[in-house]
C-alpha positions as CSV (number, residue, x, y, z in Angstrom):
1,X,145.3,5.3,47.7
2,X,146.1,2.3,45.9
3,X,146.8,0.7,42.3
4,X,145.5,-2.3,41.2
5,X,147.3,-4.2,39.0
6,X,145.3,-6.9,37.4
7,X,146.8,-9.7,34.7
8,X,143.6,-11.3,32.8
9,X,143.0,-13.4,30.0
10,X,142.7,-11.1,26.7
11,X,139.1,-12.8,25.9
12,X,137.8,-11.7,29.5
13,X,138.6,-8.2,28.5
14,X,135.2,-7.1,27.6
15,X,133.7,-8.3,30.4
16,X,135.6,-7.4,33.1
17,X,135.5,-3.6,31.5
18,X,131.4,-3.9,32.0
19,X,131.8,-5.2,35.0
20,X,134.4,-2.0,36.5
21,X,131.8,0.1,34.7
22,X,128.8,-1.1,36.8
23,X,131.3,-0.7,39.8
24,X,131.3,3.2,38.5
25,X,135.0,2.2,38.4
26,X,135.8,4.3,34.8
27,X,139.6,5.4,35.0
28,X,142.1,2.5,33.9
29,X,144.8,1.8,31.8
30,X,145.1,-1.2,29.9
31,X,148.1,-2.9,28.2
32,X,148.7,-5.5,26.2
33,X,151.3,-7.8,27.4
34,X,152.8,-11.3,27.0
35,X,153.8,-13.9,30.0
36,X,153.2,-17.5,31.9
37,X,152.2,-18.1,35.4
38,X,151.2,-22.1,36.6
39,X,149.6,-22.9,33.1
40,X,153.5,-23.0,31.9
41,X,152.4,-22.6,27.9
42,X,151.7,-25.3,25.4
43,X,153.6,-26.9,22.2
44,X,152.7,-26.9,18.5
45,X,154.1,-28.1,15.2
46,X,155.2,-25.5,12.9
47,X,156.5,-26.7,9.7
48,X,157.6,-29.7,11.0
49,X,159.3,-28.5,14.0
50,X,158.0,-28.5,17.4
51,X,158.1,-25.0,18.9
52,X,157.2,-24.4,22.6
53,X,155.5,-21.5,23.5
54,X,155.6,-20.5,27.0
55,X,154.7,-16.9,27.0
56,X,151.0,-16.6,26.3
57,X,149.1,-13.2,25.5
58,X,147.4,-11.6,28.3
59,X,146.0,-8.5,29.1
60,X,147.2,-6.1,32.1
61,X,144.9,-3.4,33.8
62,X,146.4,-0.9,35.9
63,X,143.6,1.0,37.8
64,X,144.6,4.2,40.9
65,X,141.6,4.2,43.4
66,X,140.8,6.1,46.8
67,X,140.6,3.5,49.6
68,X,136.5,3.2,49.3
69,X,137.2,1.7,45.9
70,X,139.6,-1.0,46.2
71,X,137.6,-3.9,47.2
72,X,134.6,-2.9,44.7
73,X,137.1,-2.7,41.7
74,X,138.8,-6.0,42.8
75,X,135.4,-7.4,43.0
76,X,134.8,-6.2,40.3
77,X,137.6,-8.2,38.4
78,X,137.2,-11.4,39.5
79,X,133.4,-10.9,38.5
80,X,134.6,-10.5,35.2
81,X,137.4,-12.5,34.6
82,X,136.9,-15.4,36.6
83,X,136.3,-19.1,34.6
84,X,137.3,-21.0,37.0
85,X,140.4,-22.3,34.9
86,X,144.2,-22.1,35.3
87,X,145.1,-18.9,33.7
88,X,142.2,-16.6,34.8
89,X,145.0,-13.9,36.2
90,X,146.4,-12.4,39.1
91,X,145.3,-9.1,40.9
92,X,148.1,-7.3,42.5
93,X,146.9,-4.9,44.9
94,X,150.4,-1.5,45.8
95,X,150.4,1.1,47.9
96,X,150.1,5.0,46.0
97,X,152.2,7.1,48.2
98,X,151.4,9.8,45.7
99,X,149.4,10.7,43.1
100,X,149.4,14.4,40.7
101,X,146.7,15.4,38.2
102,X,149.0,17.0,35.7
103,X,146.3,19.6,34.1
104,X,145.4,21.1,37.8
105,X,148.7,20.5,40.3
106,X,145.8,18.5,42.2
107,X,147.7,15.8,44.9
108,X,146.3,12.5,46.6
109,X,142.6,11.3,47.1
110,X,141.9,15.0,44.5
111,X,143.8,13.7,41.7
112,X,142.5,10.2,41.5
113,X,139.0,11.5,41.5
């Protein structure tokens, strides 16, 4: 078992979710979140004043699959996310040790579904 972790651009959101769903990849969670990686963040006049913003909005998906599905939901988000451009996200890819359906006491591969 294994979580994905994936940070994306909040405009690739749509079709990254089409593309996991064509991957029959339908359980996720998906956060809104703020942060920087090698694009660093950009400056802008407000009111006169120059005001750096280096924490950009992004959007993180965290998605538990069985072994069979890690590289088809990984594929999955680089088909949907990927412009080719600084800033496209990161995929971070953890070992589950363990995993509980909380309506049926159900444990590992069972509970992930």
């Amino acid at each position: 078992m294994k979580l994905i972790v994936a940070v994306i651009q909040p405009g690739r959101l749509p079709d990254v979710k089409k593309a996991l769903f064509d991957a029959d990849v339908r359980k996720m969670t998906v956060t809104n979140v703020i942060g920087c990686g090698q694009q660093g963040g950009y400056k802008e006049n407000y009111r006169g004043s120059v005001i750096e913003v280096n924490l950009l909005k992004k959007v993180r998906f965290e998605i538990a699959v069985n072994e069979n599905f890690v590289d088809p939901t990984v594929q999955a988000i680089i088909k949907g996310a990927r412009t080719g451009n600084i800033g496209d996200g990161k995929i971070f890819i953890i070992d589950l040790p363990r995993c509980i359906r909380i309506r049926t006491g159900e444990e590992g591969s069972e509970a992930i579904g």
